[in-house]
C-alpha positions as CSV (number, residue, x, y, z in Angstrom):
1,X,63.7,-45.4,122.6
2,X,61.8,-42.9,120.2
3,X,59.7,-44.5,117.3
4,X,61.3,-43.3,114.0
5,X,59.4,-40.2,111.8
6,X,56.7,-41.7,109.5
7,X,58.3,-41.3,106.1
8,X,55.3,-39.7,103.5
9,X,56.1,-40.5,100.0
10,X,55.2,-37.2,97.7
11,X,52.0,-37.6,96.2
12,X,50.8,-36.9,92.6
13,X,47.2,-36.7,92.5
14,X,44.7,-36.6,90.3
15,X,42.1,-33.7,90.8
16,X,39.5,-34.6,88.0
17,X,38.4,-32.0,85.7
18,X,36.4,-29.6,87.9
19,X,33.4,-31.1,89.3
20,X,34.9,-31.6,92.9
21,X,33.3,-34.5,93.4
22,X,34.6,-36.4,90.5
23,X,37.8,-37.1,92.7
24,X,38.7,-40.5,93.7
25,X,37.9,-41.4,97.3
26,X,41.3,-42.3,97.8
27,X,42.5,-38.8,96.2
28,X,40.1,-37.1,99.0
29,X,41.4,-39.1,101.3
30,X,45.0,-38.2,101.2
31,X,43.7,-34.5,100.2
32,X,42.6,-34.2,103.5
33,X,45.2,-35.8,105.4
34,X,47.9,-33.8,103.6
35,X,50.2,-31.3,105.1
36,X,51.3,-29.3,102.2
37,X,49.4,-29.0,99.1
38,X,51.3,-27.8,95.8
39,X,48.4,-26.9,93.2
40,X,48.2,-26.1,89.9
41,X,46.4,-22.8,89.7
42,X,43.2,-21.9,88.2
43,X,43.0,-25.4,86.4
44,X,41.9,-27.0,89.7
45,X,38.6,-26.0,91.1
46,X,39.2,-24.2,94.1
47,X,36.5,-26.1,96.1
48,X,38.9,-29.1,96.6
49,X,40.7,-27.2,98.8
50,X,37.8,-26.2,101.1
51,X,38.3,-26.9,104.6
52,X,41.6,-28.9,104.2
53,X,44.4,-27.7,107.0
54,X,47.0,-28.2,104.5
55,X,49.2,-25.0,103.7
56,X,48.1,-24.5,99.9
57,X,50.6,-22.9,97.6
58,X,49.5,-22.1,94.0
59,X,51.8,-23.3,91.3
60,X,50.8,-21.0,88.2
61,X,53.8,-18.2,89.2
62,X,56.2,-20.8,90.0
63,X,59.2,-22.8,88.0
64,X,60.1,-26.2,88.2
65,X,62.4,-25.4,90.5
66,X,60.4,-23.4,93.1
67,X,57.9,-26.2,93.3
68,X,60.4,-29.1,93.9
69,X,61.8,-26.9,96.6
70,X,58.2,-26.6,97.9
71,X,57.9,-30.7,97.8
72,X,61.4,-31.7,99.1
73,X,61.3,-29.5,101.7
74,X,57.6,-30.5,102.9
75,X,58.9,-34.3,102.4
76,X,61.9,-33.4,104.5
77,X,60.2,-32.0,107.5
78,X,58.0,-35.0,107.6
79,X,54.9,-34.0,106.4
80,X,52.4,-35.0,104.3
81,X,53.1,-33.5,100.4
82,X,50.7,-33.8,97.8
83,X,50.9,-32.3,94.0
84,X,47.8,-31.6,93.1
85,X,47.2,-31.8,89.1
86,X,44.3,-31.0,86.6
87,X,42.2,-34.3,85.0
88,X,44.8,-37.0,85.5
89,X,48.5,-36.5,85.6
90,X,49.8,-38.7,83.4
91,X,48.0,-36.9,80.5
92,X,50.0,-33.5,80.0
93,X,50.9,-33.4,83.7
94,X,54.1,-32.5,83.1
95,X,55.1,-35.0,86.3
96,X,57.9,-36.6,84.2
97,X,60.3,-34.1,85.1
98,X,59.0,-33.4,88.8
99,X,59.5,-37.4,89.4
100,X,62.7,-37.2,87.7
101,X,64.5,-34.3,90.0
102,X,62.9,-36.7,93.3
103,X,64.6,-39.7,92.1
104,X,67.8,-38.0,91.4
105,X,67.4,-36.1,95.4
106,X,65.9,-39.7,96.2
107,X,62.8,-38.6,97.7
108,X,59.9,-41.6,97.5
109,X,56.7,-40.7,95.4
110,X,53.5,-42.4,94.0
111,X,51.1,-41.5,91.1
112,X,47.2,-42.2,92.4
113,X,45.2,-41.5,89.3
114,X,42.2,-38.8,88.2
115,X,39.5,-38.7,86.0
116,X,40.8,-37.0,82.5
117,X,39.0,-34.2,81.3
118,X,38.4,-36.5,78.1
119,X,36.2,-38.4,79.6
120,X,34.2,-35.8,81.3
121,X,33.6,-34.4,77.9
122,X,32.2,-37.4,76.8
123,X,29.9,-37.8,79.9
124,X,28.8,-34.2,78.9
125,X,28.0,-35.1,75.4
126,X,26.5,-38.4,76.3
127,X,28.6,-40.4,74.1
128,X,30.6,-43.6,74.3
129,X,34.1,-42.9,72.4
130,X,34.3,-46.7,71.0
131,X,31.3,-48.1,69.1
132,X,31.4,-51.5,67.4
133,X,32.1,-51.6,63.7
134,X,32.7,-48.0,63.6
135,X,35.7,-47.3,65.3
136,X,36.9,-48.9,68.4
137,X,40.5,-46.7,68.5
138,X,40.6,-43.2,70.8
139,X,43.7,-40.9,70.2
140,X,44.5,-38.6,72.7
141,X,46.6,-35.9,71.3
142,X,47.3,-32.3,70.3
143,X,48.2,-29.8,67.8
144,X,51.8,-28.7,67.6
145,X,52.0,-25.0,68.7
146,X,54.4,-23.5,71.4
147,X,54.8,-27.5,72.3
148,X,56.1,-29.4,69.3
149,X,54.6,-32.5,68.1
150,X,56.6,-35.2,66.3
151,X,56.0,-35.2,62.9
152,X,54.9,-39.0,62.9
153,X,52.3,-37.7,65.3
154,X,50.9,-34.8,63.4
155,X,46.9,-34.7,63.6
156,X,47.4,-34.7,59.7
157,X,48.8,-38.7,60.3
158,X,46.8,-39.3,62.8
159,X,43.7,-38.6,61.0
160,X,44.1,-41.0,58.6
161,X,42.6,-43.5,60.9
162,X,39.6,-41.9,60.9
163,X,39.4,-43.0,65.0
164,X,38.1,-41.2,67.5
165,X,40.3,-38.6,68.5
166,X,40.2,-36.4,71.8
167,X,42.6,-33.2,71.0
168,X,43.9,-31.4,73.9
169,X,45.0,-28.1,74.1
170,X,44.3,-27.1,70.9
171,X,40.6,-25.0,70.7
172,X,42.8,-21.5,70.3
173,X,44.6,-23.0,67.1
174,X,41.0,-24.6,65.8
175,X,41.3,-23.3,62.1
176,X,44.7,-25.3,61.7
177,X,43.0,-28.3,63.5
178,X,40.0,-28.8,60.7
179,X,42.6,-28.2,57.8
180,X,44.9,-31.1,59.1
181,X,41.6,-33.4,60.1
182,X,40.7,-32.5,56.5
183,X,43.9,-33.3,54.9
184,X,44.6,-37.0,56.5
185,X,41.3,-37.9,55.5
186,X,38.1,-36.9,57.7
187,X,35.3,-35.9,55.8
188,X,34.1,-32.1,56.0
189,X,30.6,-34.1,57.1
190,X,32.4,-35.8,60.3
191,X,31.1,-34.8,63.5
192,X,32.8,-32.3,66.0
193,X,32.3,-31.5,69.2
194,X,34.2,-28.9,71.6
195,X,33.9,-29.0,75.4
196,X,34.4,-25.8,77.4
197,X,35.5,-26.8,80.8
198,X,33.4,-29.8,81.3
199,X,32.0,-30.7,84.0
200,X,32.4,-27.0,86.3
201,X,29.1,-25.4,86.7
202,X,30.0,-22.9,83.4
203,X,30.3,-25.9,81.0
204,X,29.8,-24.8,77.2
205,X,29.3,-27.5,74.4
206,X,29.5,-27.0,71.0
207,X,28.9,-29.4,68.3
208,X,29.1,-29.1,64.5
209,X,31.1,-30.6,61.9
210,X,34.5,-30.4,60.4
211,X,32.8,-27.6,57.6
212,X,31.7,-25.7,60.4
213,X,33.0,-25.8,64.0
214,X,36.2,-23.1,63.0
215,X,33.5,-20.6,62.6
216,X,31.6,-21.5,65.9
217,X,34.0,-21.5,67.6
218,X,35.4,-17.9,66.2
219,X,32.0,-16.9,67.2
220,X,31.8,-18.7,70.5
221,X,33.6,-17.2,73.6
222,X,35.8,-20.7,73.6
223,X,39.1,-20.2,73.9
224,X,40.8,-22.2,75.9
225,X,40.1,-25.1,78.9
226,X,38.5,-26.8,75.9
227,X,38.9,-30.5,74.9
228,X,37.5,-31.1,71.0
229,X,36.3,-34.7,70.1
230,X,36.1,-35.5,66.3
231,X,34.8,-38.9,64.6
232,X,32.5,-40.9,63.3
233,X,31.0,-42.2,67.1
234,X,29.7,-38.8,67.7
235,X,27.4,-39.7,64.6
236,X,23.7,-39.6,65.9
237,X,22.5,-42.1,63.6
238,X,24.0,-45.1,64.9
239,X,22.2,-48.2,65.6
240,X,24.5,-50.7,65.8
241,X,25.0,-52.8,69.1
242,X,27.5,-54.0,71.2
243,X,27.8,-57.9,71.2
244,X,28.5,-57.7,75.3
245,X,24.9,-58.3,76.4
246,X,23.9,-60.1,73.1
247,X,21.6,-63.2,74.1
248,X,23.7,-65.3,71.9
249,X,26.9,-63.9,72.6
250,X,29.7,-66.3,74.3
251,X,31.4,-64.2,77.0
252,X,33.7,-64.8,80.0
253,X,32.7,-61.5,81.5
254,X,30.3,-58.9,81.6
C-alpha cells in the first residue's frame, strides 16, 4: 500500500524589511525547503532568494487572481508553497483576501510572522517607541490617499493622543501628513523622523520636526519605501527611567 502525499499547508511568510538576515529561523527554514515561492517584487530583498531551488515567481505584474492560481496549483501538485511578503504580513500584507479565496477553494494555510519595517526604523534611529511617563501608546497607521482611511481613523484624530505614531505609506503625501499632525494637536516642535528603506545597505534617515521635515523631505530624494515616526519619545532630552530594573521595584518578571 502507497503512503498518502504529504499535504503542505500554503505559507505566508514574513520576509523582514530588507536586511536578509533579519528573517526568522523558522521563515529560513521553510524558505529553503519550499517548492514554489510567490514574492512580492522589489519590496523583498532579492538575496532571500539566493540559492533556494524553489521556482520563484515575482508578484508585482500579477492580480489577485494570477497569484492564487500560482498557490492552488503549487498546493495541488503537492509541493511546498510559500507567499513571501514585505516586513510582516499582517501589517498591509494584503493576505486577508489571499486567505479568504483558500478557505472558500479549502486549501489549508498558516501565517509565520516577520519583523515589521517599523521596528527596523526604530533600531535605525536607536530609539525605544514607548517611554515611561511620556507615552507608552504606538499607532501604526497611514494617510488616506488612493487607499481610504475611516474617518474615525484620520491621522488628524489620531493625533490627538499625542502617542507615538509609525505612519506607513505615506512619505509621498508628507505636506498633508504635518498639516493633519498639526491640526489634532502635535506641536510644530514635536520630533519627526523618516526612514528610507531601513535596514538595506542604502538606508537614508531623516530627522527634524513637525516645522520642518515637509521641506527635507521635498529636498531629500525620499519618496517612497519610507516609514515616518512622530512623537514626543524621539525627544533627545529624556531622562526618565523605566521602573523594570528599579532596585526597589516589585516585579514578577524581568
Amino acid at each position: 500500500m502507497q503512503p498518502e502525499a504529504a499535504v503542505y499547508p500554503v505559507v505566508f511568510l514574513g520576509a523582514g524589511p530588507g536586511d536578509p538576515e533579519l528573517i526568522t529561523l523558522k521563515g529560513r527554514r521553510l524558505l529553503d525547503a519550499a517548492d514554489v515561492v510567490v514574492y512580492a517584487g522589489s519590496l523583498v530583498n532579492a538575496a532571500l532568494l539566493d540559492g533556494i531551488e524553489a521556482v520563484c515567481h515575482d508578484s508585482a505584474p500579477l492580480d489577485l487572481e494570477a497569484i492564487m492560481h500560482l498557490l492552488a496549483e503549487g498546493h495541488r501538485q503537492g509541493l511546498r508553497v510559500v507567499r513571501l511578503h514585505t516586513g510582516d504580513p499582517a501589517i498591509y500584507g494584503a493576505i486577508r483576501e489571499q486567505m479568504q479565496w483558500l478557505d472558500r477553494v479549502g486549501i489549508p494555510y498558516e501565517v509565520v510572522p516577520g519583523v515589521s519595517s517599523a521596528f527596523a526604523a526604530a533600531a535605525a534611529l536607536k530609539k525605544e517607541l514607548t517611554v515611561p511617563e511620556v507615552t507608552q501608546t504606538v499607532i501604526f497607521t497611514r494617510q488616506a490617499g488612493r487607499t481610504p482611511v475611516p474617518e474615525r481613523e484620520s491621522l488628524r484624530h489620531l493625533a490627538t493622543a499625542q502617542a507615538t505614531m509609525c505612519i506607513f505609506l505615506s512619505v509621498s503625501m508628507i505636506a498633508a501628513v504635518v498639516d493633519d499632525l498639526l491640526a489634532g494637536g502635535y506641536p510644530a516642535v514635536t520630533p519627526v523622523a523618516v526612514v528610507e528603506r531601513a535596514s538595506w545597505p542604502d538606508q537614508q534617515i531623516v530627522r527634524g520636526s513637525l516645522a520642518d521635515i515637509a521641506g527635507k523631505i521635498r529636498d531629500s530624494q525620499i519618496r517612497k519605501t519610507a516609514m515616518i515616526v512622530v512623537g514626543p519619545a524621539l525627544a533627545e532630552d529624556s531622562r526618565i527611567v523605566s521602573k523594570l530594573y528599579d532596585a526597589g521595584f516589585s516585579h514578577e518578571y524581568r
